[in-house]
C-alpha positions in Angstrom: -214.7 136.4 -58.4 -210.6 136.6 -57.7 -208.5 135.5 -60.6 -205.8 133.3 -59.7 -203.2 134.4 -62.5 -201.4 137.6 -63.4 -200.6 138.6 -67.4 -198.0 140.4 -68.5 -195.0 138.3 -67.0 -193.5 136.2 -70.1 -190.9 133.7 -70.2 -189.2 131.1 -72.0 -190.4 127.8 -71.6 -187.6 126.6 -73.4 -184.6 128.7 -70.9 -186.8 126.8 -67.9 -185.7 123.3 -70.0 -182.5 124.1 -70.5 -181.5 125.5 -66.7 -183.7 122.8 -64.8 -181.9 119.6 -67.1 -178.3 121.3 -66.0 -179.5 121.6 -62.7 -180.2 118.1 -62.9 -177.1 116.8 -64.1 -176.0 117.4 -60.8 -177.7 115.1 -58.8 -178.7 112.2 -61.6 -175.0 111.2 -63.3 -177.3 108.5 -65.1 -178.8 111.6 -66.4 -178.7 112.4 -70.6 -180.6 114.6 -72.7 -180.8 113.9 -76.4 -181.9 116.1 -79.6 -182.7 116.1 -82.8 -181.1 119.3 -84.1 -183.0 121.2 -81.8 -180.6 121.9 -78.6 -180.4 125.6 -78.7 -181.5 126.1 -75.1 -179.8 122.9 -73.9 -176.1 124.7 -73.9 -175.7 124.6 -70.2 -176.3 121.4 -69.9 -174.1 120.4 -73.0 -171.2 122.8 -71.8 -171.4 121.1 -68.4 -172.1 117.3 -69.2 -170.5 117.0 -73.0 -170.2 113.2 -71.9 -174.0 112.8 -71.6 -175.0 115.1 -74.3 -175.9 113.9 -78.1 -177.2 115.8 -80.7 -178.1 113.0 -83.4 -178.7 115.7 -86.4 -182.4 115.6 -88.1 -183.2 111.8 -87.1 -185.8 112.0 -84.5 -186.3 107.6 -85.0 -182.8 107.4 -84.0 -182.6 109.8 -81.3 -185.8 107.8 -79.5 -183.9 104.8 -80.3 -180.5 105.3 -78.8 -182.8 107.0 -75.9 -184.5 103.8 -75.5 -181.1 101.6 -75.6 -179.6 104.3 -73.2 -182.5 103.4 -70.7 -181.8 99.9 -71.0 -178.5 100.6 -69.7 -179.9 102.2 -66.2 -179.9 105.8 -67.7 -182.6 108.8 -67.6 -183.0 110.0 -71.2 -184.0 113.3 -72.1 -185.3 113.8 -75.6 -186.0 117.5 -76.4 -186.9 118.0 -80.1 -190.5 119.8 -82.0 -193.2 117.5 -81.4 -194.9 117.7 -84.8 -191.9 115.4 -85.6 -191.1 113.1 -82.7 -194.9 112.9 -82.3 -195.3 111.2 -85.9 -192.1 110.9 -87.4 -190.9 108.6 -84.4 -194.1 107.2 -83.7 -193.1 103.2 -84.0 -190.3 104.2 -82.3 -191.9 105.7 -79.3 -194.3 102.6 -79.1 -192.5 99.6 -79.7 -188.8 101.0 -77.9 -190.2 102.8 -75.5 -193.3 102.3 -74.3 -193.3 98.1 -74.9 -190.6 97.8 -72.2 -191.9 101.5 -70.2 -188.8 102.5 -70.2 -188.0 106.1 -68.4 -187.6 108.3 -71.8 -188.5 111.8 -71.4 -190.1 113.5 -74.8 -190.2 117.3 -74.3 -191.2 119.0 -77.4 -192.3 122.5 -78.6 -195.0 123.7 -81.4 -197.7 122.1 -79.7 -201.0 122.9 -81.9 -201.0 125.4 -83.8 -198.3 127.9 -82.9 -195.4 129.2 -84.5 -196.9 129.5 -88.0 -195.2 127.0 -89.7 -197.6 125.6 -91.6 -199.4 121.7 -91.1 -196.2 119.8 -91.6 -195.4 122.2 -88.5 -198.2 122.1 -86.4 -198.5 118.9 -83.6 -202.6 118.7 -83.5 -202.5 115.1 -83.7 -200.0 114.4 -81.2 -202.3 114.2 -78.1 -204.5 112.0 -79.6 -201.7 109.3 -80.4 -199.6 109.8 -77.2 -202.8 109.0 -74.8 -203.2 105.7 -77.6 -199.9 104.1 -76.2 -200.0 102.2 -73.6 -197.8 102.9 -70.5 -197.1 106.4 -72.0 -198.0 109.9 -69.3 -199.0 112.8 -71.0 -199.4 115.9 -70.0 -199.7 119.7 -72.1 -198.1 122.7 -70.0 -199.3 126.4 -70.5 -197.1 128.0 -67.6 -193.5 127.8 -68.5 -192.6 128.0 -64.8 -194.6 124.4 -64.7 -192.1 122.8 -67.2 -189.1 122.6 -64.4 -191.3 121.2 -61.9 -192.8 118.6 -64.4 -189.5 117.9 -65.5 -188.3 117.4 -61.5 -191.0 114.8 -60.7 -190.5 112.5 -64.1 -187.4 112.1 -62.5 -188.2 109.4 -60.4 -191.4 107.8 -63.0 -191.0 104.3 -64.0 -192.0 104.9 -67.5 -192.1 106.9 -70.8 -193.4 110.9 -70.4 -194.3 113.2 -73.3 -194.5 116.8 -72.2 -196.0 119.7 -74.9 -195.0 123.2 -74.6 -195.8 125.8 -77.3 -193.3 127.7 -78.8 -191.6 128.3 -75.8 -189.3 131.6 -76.7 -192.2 133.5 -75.0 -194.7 132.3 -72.7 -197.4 133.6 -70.5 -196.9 132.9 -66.9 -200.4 132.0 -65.3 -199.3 131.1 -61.8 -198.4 132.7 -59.1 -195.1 130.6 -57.7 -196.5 127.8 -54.8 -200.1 128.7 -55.9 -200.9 125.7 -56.5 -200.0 122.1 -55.9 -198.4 120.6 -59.4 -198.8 116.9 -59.5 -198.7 114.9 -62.3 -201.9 113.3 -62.5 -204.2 115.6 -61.1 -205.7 118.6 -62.7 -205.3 122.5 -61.4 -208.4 124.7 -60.7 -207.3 127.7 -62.4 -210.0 130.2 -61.5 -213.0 129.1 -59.3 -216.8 129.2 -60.1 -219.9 127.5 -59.7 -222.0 127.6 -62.7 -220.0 125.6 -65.6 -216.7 124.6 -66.1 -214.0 125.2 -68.7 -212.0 122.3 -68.9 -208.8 123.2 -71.0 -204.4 122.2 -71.3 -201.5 124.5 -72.7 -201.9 127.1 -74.9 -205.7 127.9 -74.4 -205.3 128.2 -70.7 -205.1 131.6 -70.6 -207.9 132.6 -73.3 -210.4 129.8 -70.7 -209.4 132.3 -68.2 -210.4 135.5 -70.1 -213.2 134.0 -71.2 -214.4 133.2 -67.5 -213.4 137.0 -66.5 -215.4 138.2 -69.3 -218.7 135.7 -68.6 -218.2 137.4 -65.0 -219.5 140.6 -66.3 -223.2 138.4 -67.0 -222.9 137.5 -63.1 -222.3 133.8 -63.8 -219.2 131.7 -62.5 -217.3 130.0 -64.8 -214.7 127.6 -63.0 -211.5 127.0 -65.2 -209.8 123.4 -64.9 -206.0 123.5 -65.9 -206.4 119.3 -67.1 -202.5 119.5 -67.8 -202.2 115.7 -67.4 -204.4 114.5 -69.8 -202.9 111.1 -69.3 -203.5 109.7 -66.5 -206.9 111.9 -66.4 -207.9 113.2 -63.3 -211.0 111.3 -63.2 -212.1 112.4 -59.5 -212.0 116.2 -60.3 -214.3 115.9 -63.6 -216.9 114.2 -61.7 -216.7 116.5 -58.8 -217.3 119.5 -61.9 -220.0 117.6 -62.8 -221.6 117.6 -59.7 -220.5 120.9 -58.6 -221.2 122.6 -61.4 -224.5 121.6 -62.4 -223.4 119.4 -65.3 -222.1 122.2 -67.3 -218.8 121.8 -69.6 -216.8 122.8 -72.0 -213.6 121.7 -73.2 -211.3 124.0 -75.0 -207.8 122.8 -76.7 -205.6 123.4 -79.3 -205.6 120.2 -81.0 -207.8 118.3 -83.0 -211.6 118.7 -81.5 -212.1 115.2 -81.9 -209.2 112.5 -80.0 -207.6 114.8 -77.1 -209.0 116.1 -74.0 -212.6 116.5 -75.4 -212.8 112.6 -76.0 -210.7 111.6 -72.8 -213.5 113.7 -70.8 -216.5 112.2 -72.5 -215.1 108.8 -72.1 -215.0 109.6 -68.2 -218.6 110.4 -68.3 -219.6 107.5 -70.0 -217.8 105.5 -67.8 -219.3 106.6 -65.3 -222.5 106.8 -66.7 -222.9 110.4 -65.9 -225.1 113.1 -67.9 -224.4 116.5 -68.0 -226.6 119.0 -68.6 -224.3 120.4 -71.8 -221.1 119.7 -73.0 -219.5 121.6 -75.8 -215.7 121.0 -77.2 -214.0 123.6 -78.9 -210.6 122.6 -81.2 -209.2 122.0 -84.4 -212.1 120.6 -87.0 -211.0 117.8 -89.4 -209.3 120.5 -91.6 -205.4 121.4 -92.5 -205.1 124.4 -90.7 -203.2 126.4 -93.2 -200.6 129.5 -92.1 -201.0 132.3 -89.8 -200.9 133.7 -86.2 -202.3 131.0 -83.9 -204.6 133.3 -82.3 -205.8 134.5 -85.8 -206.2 130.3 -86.6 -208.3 129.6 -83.2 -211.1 132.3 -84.4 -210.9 131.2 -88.1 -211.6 127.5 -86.8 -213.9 128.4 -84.3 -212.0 127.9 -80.8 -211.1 131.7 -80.5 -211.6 133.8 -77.5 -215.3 134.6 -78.4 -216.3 131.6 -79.5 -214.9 130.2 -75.9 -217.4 133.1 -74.6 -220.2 131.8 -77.0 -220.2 128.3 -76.4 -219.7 128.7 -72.6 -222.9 131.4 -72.5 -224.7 128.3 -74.8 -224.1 125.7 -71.9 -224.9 128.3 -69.1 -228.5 128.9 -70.9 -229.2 124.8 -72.1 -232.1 123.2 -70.0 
């Protein structure tokens, strides 16, 4: 079975921000990008457009406020801050400024899940689970970095609010091959192809879904791999297709809380739908403060590591 991504190319998620939002200045004056302290890798844009620029300090409620007043005004507003914050700290914010009146705010954010060993306050595992609550809100989880500019491009021209989760972003694994595949906001990506059970997964955990399928290859099963980026508005007609195309046979794998993000938006799907898979395992984040460490070393403590993806995904490929 061909695998559709290459390892060992790494880049900044956070550079692609940064050079696609000064790129964009260009052709959107109504254009402004917003930050809570965070604006590191927003310098170009800064240095180019100081007009439309605003660091607010460590007040992400008033940086999504003046966002939303900005967009009242005809702008585009940028917010780029850590999610574990503007996820929770700015929370009423978001839902009554923002998404009441679906205004055009952009929320970018890094430390997605549990990444950059910070700690809980640190650590965004809720943030999923609240975004897809508000109404009006898109939300979507990237794992290629070379995604982010193209997300970024097609919010653009969205009527309403977006919330986009990166990792880290000083160093991240690119998965795609450039023009490999079609990125539209809204629709999942088949990752890797296969036949016998799917791995649906988002961000982070994209990549270990896809070792997991290489390594499940070895048993001479197929193991297709669903990039469900947009987990808000879900792609409803490629999880029933999985259903039906690969014998009812899923798992969902995510860093953020097992319970609330793309685990529950699936199963609500199905039960739409009234459709009945043959197995269905989630893997994530049990209803536990994570505590410190590397996030890979966290995913196998809490049961969502590389071979417990292989376990579970060898469970659903034996279940009757």
């Amino acid at each position: 079975m061909p695998v559709t991504f290459t390892f060992g190319e790494m880049l900044s998620a956070r550079s692609v921000i940064g050079s696609t939002l000064a790129e964009l200045g260009a052709d959107y004056d109504n254009l402004w990008v917003l930050t809570p302290d965070i604006g590191a890798t927003l310098v170009e844009f800064r240095d180019t457009y100081p007009e439309r620029f605003l660091d607010v300090g460590l007040a992400e409620q008033a940086c999504v406020g003046i966002a939303a007043g900005l967009a009242y005004d005809g702008n585009i507003p940028v917010v780029s801050g850590m999610l574990p914050f503007l996820s929770m700290r700015a929370l009423e914010q978001i839902r009554t400024d923002v998404c009441y009146p679906n205004l055009p705010v952009k929320i970018i954010g890094t430390h997605g899940g549990l990444v950059g060993n910070g700690g809980s306050t640190h650590y965004a595992v809720e943030d999923l689970a609240l975004m897809c609550a508000l109404t009006n809100m898109t939300v979507t989880s990237i794992g290629d970095p070379l995604m982010v500019g193209e997300i970024i491009r097609q919010s653009m021209t969205m009527q309403g609010p977006i919330y986009i989760r990166l990792a880290v972003g000083k160093k991240d694994m690119v998965l795609y091959e450039p023009g490999q595949h079609k990125v539209r906001i809204g629709k999942g990506i088949i990752a890797r192809e296969g036949t016998d059970a799917t791995i649906f997964t988002h961000g982070t955990t994209v990549a270990q879904a896809l070792q997991a399928a290489e390594e499940i290859a070895k048993d001479g099963r197929s193991v297709r791999v669903v990039d469900m980026f947009t987990l808000k508005p879900i792609d409803e007609e490629l999880i029933l297709r999985c259903a039906e195309e690969t014998d009812g046979r899923f798992v969902v794998l995510e860093d953020h809380l097992a319970y609330g993000g793309l685990a529950s938006r699936i199963a609500d799907v199905l039960a739409d739908r009234g459709v009945c898979l043959t197995a269905f395992e989630r893997l994530g984040i049990p209803q536990v403060y994570a505590g410190f460490g590397e996030d890979e070393q966290l995913r196998d403590k809490h049961g969502y590591g590389l071979k417990d993806t292989i376990a579970a995904t060898r469970r659903v490929l034996a279940a009757s």
